[in-house]
C-alpha positions as CSV (number, residue, x, y, z in Angstrom):
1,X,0.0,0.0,0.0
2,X,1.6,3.4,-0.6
3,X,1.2,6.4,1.0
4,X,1.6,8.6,-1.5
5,X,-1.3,11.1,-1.6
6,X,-4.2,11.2,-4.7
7,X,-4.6,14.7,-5.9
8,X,-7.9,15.5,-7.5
9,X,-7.9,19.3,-9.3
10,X,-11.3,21.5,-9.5
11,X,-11.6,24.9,-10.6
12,X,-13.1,27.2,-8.7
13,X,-13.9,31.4,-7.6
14,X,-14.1,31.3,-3.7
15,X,-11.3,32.6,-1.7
16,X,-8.8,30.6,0.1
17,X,-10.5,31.3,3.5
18,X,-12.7,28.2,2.0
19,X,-10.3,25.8,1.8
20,X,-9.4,23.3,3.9
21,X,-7.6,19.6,4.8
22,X,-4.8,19.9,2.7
23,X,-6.4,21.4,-0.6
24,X,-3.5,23.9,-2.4
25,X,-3.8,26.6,-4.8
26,X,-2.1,25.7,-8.3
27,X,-2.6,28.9,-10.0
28,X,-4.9,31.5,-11.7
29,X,-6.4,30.3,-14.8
30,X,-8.8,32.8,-15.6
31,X,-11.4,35.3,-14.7
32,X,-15.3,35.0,-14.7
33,X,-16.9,38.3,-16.6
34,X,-18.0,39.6,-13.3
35,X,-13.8,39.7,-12.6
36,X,-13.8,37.0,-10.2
37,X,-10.1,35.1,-10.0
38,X,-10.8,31.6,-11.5
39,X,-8.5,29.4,-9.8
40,X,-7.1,25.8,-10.2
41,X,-6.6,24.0,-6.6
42,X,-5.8,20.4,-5.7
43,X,-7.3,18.3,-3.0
44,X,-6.5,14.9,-0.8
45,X,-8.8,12.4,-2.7
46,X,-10.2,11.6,0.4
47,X,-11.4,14.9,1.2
48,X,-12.9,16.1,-2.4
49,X,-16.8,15.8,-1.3
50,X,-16.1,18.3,1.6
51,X,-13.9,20.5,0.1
52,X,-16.2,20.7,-3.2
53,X,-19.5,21.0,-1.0
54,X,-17.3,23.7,1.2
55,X,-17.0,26.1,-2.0
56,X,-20.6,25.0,-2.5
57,X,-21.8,26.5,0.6
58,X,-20.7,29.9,-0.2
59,X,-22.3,29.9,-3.2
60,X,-19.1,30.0,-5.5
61,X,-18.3,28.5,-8.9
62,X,-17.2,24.9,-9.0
63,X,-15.7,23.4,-12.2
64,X,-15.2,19.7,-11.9
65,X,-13.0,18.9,-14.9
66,X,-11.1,20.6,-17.2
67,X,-13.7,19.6,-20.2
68,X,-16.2,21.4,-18.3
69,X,-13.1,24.6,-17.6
70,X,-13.3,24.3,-21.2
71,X,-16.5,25.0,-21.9
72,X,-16.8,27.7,-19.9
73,X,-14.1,29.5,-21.9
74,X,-15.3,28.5,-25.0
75,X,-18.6,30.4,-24.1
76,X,-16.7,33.3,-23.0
77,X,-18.3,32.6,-19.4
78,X,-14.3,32.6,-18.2
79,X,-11.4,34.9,-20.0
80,X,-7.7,32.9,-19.7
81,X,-5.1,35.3,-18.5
């Protein structure tokens, strides 16, 4: 068994005040047309429903996989830097 940890990414606009149990911040990989800093974060596998459901609670965009990062550029919903 290793204990090397899984790393799942999501995308998302809430502060880092809402993360928690070991998520990081990768980097900026956008902004939303309102000017909100799109950001790319990692999280402990094992802690991915809270962390999600965290950003959730303040009511904050949550971008699951990069397809769906994707599509949100490709409708001009988020500018790349």
């Amino acid at each position: 068994m290793s204990n090397e940890t899984e790393w799942v990414k999501t995308w998302t606009t809430a502060p880092a005040e809402y993360d928690g149990f070991g998520t990081e911040r990768i980097k900026i990989v956008g902004v939303t047309k309102n000017g909100g800093e799109m950001w790319e974060v990692r999280t402990p596998e094992s802690h991915v429903a809270w962390q999600r459901g965290r950003y959730y609670s303040g009511s904050y965009v949550v971008i699951l996989t990069a397809d769906d990062l994707q599509d949100q550029k490709d409708f001009g919903l988020v500018v790349v830097l």
